[in-house]
C-alpha positions in Angstrom: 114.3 76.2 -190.8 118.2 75.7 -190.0 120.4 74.8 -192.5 122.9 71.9 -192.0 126.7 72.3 -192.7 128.8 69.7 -193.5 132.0 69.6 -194.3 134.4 66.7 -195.6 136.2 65.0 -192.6 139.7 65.6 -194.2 139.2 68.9 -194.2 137.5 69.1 -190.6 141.1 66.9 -189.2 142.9 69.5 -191.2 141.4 72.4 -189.2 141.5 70.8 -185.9 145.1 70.0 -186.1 146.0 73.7 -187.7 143.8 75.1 -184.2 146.1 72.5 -181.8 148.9 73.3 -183.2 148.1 77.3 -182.2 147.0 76.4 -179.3 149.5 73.5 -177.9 151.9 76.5 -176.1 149.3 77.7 -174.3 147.1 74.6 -173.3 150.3 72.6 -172.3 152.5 74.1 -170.2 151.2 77.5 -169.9 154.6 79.3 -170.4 157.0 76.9 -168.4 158.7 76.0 -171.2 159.5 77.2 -174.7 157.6 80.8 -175.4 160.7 83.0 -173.5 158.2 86.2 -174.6 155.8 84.8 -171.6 154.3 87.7 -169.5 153.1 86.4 -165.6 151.0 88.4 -163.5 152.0 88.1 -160.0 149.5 85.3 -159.8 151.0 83.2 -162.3 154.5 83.9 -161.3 153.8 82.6 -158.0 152.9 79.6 -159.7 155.3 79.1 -161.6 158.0 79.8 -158.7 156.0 78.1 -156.2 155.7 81.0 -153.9 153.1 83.2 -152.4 151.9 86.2 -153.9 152.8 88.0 -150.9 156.7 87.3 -151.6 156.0 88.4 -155.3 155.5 91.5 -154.0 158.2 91.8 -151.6 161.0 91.2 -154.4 159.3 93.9 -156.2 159.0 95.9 -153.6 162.8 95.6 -152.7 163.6 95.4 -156.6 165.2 92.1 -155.8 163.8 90.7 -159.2 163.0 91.6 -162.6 159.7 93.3 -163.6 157.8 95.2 -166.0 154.9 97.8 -164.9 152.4 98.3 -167.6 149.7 100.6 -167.1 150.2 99.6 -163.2 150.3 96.7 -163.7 153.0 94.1 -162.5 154.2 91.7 -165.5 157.1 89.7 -165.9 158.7 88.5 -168.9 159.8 84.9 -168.7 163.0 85.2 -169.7 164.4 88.2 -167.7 163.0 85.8 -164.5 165.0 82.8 -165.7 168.0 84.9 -165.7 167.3 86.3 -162.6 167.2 82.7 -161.3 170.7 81.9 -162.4 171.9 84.5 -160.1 170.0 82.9 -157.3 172.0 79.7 -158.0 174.5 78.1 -155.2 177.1 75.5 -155.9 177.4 72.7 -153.8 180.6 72.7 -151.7 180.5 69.1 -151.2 180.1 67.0 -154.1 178.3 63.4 -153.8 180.7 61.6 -155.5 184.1 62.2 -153.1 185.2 59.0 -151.1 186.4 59.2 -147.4 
């Protein structure tokens, strides 16, 4: 014979939000914002940059972006990448708001 649990709601709401809480950086934006400690594998960082795998790999290969290897592994930390995307970034010579 099973015995039943039950537990006040209060305290179940109480547990639930404490659990979302830990949870919300990883179940909302899956490093994309906020954490700056963020590991990708090559996978996810292709994701996140909207690229292939295959040009992952290239950068690394040509150490044209940041990386870590652990254990052979390929990781990169999210904020080293952001960084490295500042670098990337070109000015606009024309600007939008001259007149003729």
């Amino acid at each position: 014979m099973k015995a039943e649990l039950t537990l006040p709601e209060d305290f179940t709401d109480q547990i639930v939000e404490k659990l979302f809480d830990r949870l919300k950086p990883f179940l909302s934006d899956n490093g994309k914002k906020g954490n700056d400690d963020f590991l990708f594998d090559v996978p996810g960082l292709a994701a996140y940059l909207k690229a292939s795998n295959k040009w992952i790999y290239e950068r690394v290969q040509f150490k044209e972006i940041p990386y870590l290897k652990i254990n052979g592994l390929l990781r990169f930390r999210k904020k080293d990448i952001e960084k490295w995307l500042q670098t990337c970034h070109v000015l606009a010579v024309n600007s939008l708001d001259k007149k003729p």
